[in-house]
C-alpha positions in Angstrom: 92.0 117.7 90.4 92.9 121.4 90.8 96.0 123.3 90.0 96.5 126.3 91.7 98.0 129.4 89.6 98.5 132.9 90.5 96.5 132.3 93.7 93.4 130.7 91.9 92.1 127.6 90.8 92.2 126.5 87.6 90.2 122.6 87.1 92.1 120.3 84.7 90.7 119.1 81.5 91.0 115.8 80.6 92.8 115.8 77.5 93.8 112.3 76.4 93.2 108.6 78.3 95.2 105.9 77.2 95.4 102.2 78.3 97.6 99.3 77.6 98.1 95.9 78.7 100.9 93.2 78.2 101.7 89.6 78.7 103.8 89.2 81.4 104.8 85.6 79.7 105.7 87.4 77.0 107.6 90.0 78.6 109.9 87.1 80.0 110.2 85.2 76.8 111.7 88.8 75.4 114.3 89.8 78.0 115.5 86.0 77.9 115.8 86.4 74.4 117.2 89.8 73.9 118.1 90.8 77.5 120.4 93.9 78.2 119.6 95.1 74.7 116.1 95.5 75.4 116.0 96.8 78.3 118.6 99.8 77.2 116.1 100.5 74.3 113.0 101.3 76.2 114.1 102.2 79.7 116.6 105.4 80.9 119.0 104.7 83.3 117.3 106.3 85.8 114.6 103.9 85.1 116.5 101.1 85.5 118.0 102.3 88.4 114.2 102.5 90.2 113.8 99.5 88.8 116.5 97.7 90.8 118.4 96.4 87.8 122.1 96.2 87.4 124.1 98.0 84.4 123.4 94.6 83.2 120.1 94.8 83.5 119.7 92.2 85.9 117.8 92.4 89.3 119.0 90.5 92.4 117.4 87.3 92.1 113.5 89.3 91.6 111.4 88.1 88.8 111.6 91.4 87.5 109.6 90.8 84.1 106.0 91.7 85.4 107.4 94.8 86.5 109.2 96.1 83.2 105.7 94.6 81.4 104.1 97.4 83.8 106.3 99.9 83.0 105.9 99.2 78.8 102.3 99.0 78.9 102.4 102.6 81.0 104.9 104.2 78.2 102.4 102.6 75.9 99.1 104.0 77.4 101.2 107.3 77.8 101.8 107.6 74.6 97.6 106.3 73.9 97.0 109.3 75.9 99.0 111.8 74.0 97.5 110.7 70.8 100.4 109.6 68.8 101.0 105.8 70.0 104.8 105.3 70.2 105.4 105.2 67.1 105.8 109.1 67.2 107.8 109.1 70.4 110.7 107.1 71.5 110.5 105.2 74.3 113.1 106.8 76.6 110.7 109.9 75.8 108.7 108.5 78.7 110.1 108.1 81.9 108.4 105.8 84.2 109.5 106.6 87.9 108.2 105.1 91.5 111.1 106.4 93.7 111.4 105.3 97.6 108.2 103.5 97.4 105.6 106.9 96.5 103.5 107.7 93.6 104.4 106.5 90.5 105.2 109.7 88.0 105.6 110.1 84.8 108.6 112.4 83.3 108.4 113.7 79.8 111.4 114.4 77.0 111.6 114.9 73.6 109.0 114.4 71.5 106.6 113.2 73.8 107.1 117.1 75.4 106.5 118.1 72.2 103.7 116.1 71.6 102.5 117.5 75.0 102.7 120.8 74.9 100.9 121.1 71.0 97.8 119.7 73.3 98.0 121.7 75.7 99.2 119.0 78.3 100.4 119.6 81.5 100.4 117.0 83.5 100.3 113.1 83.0 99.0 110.5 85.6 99.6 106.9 85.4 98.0 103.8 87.0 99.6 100.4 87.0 99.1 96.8 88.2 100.6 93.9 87.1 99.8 90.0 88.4 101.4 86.9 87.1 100.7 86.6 84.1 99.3 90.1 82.7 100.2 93.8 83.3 98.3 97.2 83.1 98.4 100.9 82.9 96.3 103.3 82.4 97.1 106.8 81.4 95.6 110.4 82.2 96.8 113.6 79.9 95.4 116.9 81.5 95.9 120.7 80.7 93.9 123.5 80.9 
C-alpha cells in the first residue's frame, strides 16, 4: 500500500501486526451476565450505534454476540499491533467502525493515538470474521 504525499509516493512500513480471537460462547455468557454495563465499557456510542444496538444495548431480535466478540478481538489485536496490549489503552481508545455496509476502519483516541504516533503509526487496518462459535481479527499498524 502507497500513500501519496506532496505528489509522491511514499511505501508503508509495516510497523506492528496483531491478532486476537474470542469465544463467541463466551461472549454471550458475558453480556447475559453483565449486559448494558459491558457493552458501555468497551464500545463508544458511535460503536454501538453501527452496531445496531439500542441505548440499552440491545439489538432487534439479532444474535448480536458474535459480532461484539469480532469487534473485542479487533480492539484487542489493535492494541497487539501497537505494542502495548490493552492494558495501556482503554478500550473506547479504539473505535471499531463498518458504516453503511463498507470497509471496516479503525479510529484512534487517547492513548492509543499516543501510543501511535511514538511509533510512527499512521494508519491501522483491521480484518475480522466471526462464525458461530469463534471470532477473529487481525490487525495492521503502518507508518513511514
Amino acid at each position: 500500500m502507497e500513500l501519496s504525499q506532496c505528489g509522491r509516493c511514499i511505501p508503508l512500513k509495516v510497523k506492528g501486526l496483531g491478532i486476537d480471537a474470542v469465544d463467541v460462547g463466551r461472549m454471550r455468557e458475558t453480556l447475559a451476565r453483565r449486559g448494558r454495563r459491558f457493552l458501555k465499557r468497551i464500545l463508544s456510542d458511535r460503536e454501538m450505534e453501527d452496531l445496531g444496538l439500542d441505548a440499552g444495548g440491545r439489538a432487534g431480535g439479532a444474535d448480536i454476540a458474535a459480532r461484539i466478540a469480532a469487534r473485542f478481538a479487533a480492539k484487542e489485536a489493535v492494541a497487539k499491533a501497537l505494542g502495548c496490549g490493552i492494558s495501556r489503552v482503554a478500550w473506547k481508545d479504539i473505535a471499531v467502525l463498518r458504516s453503511g455496509g463498507g470497509p471496516i476502519r479503525v479510529e484512534l483516541a487517547g492513548g492509543a493515538m499516543e501510543v501511535a504516533r511514538s511509533l510512527g503509526v499512521s494508519e491501522v487496518q483491521v480484518s475480522i470474521t466471526h462464525e458461530r462459535t469463534i471470532a477473529v481479527a487481525v490487525a495492521l499498524a503502518q507508518g513511514e
